[in-house]
C-alpha positions in Angstrom: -73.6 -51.3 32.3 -74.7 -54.1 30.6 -73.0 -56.5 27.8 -73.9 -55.7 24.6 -75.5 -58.2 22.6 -75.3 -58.2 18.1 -78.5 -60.7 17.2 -81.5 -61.9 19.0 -83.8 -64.4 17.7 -87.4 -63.0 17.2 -90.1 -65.2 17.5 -93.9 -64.6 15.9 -96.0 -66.4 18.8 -93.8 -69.7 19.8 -92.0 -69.9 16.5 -88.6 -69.0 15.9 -89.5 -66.4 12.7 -85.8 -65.0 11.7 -83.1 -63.6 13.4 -82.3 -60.0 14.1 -78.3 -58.7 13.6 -76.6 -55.7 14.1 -73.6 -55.0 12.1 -70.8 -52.5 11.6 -73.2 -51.4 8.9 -76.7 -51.5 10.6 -79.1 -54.1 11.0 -80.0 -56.9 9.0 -83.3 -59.2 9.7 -83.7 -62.0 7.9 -86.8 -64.9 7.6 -85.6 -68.4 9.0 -86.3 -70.7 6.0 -88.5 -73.2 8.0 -90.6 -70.6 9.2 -90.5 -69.3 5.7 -91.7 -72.9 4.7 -95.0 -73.2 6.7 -97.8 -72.7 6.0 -99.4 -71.6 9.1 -96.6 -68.6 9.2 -97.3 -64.9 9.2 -94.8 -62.2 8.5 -93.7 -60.3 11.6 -94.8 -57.1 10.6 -96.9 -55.6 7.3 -94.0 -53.5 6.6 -91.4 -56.8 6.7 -93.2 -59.6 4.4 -92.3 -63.0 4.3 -89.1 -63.4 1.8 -85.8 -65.2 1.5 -84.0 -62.1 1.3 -82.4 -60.1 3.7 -84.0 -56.8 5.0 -80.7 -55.0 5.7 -81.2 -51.3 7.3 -78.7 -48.3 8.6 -81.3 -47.6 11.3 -83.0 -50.0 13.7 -86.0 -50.6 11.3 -89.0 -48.7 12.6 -91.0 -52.4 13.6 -88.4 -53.2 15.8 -88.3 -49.7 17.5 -92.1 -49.2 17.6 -92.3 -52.3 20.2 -90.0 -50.7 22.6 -91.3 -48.8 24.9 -91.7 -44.9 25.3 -91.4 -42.1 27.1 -91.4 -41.8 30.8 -91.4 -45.9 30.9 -88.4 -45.7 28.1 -86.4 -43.9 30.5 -87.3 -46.2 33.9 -86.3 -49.2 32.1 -82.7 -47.2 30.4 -81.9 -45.8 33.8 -82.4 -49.8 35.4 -80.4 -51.3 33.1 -78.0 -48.4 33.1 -78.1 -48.8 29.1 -78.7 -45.4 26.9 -82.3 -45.1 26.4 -80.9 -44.0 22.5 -79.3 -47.9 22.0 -82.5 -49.2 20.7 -81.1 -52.4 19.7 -79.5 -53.3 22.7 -82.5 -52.1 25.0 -84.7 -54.2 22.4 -83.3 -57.2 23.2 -82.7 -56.9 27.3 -86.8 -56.2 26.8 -87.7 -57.9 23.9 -89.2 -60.8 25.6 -91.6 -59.1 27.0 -93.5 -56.9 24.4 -97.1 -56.4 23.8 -97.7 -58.4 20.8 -96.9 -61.2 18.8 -93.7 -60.6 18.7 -90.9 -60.9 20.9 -87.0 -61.3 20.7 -84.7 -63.0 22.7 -80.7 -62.4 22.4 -79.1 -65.2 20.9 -76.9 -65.9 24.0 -79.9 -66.4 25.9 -81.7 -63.9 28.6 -79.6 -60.9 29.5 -78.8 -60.7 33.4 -81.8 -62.3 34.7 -81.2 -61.8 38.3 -81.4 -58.3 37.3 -85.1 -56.6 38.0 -86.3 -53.3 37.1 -88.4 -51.6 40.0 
């Protein structure tokens, strides 16, 4: 099993865009104000716009799930990491590094186990 981590840092490209928590309540996301301060920044998602205030959610907001990946590979990547392919979060950020598009998430401790492969 492995440790469960509560925030990640999500980056847009090579910039640190905002920070990504889960709480006893949920999930909060929330801009980082320098990111929010230039002018060359994009939001991470159409559905989360730039703003100082905190996106706060019971769910793992539907962004943040739609980059994980599904299916058949969902369940190769749950059963290597022997995490349950239903913790989103914590699945999100043992493969959030790695996504498809702009964005990508890195726990705040660092990278997760990285002698650890998935075959």
């Amino acid at each position: 099993m492995q440790k469960k981590i509560s925030a990640g840092i999500v980056y847009y490209k090579n910039k640190k865009a905002g920070l990504l928590i889960k709480t006893k309540e949920g999930y909060e996301f929330s801009y980082n104000l320098s990111y929010l301060n230039d002018d060359m920044a994009k939001p991470i998602s159409l559905s989360m716009p730039m703003t100082k205030e905190r996106y706060k959610s019971q769910t793992l907001f539907p962004f943040f799930d739609g980059i994980l990946p599904e299916g058949w590979l969902l369940g190769q990547i749950s059963s290597a990491l022997k995490i349950d392919s239903n913790d989103k979060f914590n699945l999100l950020m043992h493969v959030g590094r790695d996504t498809v598009g702009a964005v990508s998430i890195v726990p705040l401790t660092g990278f997760p186990n990285k002698k650890k492969q998935i075959k």
